[in-house]
C-alpha positions, 0 to 999 in steps of 0.5 A, spaced: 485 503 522 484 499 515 484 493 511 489 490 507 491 484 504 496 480 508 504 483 507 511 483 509 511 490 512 516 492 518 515 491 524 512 498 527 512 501 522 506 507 520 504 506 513 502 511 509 497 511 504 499 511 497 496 512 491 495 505 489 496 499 496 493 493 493 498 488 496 498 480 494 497 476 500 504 472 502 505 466 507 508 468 514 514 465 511 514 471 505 513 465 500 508 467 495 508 460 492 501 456 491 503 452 495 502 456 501 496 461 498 490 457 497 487 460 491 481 457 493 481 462 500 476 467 495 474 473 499 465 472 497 459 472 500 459 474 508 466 473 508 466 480 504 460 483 506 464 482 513 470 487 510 466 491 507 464 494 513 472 493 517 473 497 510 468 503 512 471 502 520 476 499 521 475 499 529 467 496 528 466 491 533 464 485 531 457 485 535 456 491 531 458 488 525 453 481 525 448 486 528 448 490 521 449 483 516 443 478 521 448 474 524 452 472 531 457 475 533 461 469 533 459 467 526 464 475 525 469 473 530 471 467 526 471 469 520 476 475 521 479 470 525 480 465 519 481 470 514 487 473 519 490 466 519 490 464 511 494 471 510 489 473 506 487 481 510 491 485 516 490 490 521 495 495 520 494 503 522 494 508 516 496 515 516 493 521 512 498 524 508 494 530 506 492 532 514 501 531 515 501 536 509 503 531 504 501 533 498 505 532 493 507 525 490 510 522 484 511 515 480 518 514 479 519 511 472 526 507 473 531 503 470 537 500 474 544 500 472 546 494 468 552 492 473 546 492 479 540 487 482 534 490 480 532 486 487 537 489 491 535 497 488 528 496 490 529 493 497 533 500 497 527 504 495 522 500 499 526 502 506 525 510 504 520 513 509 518 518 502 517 511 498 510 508 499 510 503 493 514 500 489 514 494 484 518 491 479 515 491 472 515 489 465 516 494 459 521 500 459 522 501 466 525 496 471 521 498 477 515 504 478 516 507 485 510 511 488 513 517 493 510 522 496 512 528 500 510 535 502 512 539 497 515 540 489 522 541 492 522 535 497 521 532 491 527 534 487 531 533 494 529 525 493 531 525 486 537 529 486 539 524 492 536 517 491 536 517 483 541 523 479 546 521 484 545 514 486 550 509 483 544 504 482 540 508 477 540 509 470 536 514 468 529 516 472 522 518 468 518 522 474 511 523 473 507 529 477 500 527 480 496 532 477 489 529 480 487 523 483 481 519 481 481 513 484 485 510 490 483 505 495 483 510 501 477 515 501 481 521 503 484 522 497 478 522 492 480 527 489 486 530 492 484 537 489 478 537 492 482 535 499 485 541 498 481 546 498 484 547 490 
């Protein structure tokens, strides 16, 4: 299990770890405005060394946890239980990509066709099963898609479909991922040394 800041994700859905997963806390109701995130609920003091410890483990039970922090179980209970409900963390499982042979990954560079929504390519991209991050940017490029998949020729098969095909997508720069050297997920720290390289 892990930790992560609160997100519209399918219903169902595995998700796996990508390269970068840090995600902005949303309102049941997708809302991101300020009137539905309080930017005053700051993760600090015991609510963070609370999450430190889910982030470690994130099936640790709350006993185990206040034993560790010198506080009641009731004290974790609550905390967890309003951090939930402020949208701020939520529990989701996370595949390792490297133990489903996923070694290889990628950040897409693209830019949209002039007669196409930017919004409406990037919800195509984030229903890819190979997409594990997708934003919209500023700069040269109108969105930056992460994509990981289990080999170089998988990768050329996705840009091949998804991009130099595609009727949405101007142009695409790939960027290989050569070494990893900080992701959120401790597996990944490096890549290369993960796989034996």
């Amino acid at each position: 299990m892990g930790v992560m800041n609160s997100t519209n994700n399918h219903p169902g859905n595995v998700q796996v770890a990508g390269i970068r997963d840090i995600k902005f806390s949303r309102s049941t109701n997708g809302d991101t405005s300020s009137k539905q995130v309080s930017t005053s609920a700051v993760i600090e003091g015991l609510n963070l060394q609370i999450l430190e410890h889910l982030k470690e483990d994130g099936r640790a039970t709350f006993s185990s946890i206040a034993e560790k922090l010198g506080v009641s179980e009731s004290t974790v209970r609550s905390r967890v239980t309003r951090m939930r409900e402020q949208n701020m963390i939520q529990f989701i499982t996370v595949t390792n990509p490297l133990a489903l042979g996923q070694s290889c990954w990628a950040m897409l560079g693209i830019i949209v066709r002039a007669d196409a929504r930017v919004t409406n390519v990037a919800e195509y991209f984030s229903d890819l099963t190979e997409v594990v991050y997708a934003m919209r940017i500023a700069g040269r490029f109108d969105l930056l898609i992460e994509v990981v998949v289990d080999s170089p020729i998988t990768l050329r098969d996705f840009l091949d479909k998804h991009c130099y095909q595609s009727s949405l997508v101007s142009s695409v720069e790939p960027m290989m991922g050569l070494d990893l050297y900080k992701s959120l997920y401790k597996w990944e720290i490096p890549i290369a040394d993960n796989l034996g390289q």
